[in-house]
C-alpha positions in Angstrom: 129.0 107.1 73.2 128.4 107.5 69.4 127.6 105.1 66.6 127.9 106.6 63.3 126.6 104.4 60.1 128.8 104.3 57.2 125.7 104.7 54.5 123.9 107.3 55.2 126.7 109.4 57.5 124.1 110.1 60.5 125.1 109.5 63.7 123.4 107.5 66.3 123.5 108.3 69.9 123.4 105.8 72.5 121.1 105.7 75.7 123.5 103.9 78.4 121.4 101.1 80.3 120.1 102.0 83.6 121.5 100.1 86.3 118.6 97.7 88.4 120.5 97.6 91.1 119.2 99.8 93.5 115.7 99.2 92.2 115.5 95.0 92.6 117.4 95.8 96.2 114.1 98.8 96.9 117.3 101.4 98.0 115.5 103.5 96.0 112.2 105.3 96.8 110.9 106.3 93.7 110.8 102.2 93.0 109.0 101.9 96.2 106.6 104.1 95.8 106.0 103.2 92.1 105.8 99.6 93.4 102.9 100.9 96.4 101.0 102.4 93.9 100.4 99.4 91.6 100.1 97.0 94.2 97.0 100.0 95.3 95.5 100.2 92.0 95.6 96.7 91.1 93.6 95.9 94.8 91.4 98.4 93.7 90.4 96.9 90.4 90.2 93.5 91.9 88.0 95.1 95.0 85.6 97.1 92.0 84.9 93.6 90.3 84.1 91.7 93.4 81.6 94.2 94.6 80.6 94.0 90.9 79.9 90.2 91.3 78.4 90.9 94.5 75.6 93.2 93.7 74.7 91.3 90.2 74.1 88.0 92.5 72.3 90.3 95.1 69.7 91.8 91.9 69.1 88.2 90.8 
């Protein structure tokens, strides 16, 4: 699909939407994985500044 502007006579193409379908229903595995790995590196980060809490209240 192409827009074309009546000023400057360029043309403008389109980027269709991507459909959400198969990624809100996890059919597809590249959403699952993508979804694992932030759920991983979010539990990281939360694990890193616990044992960060833990070992300043330990050197007190």
């Amino acid at each position: 699909m192409i827009q074309t502007q009546a000023k400057t006579n360029s043309s403008i193409t389109l980027i269709s939407p991507i459909d959400l379908t198969p990624i809100i229903k996890s059919e597809s595995s590249t959403a699952v994985i993508l979804a694992c790995a932030i759920l991983i590196s979010t539990l990281l980060a939360y694990i890193t500044k616990l044992v960060e809490v833990i070992m300043k209240r330990q050197s007190r």
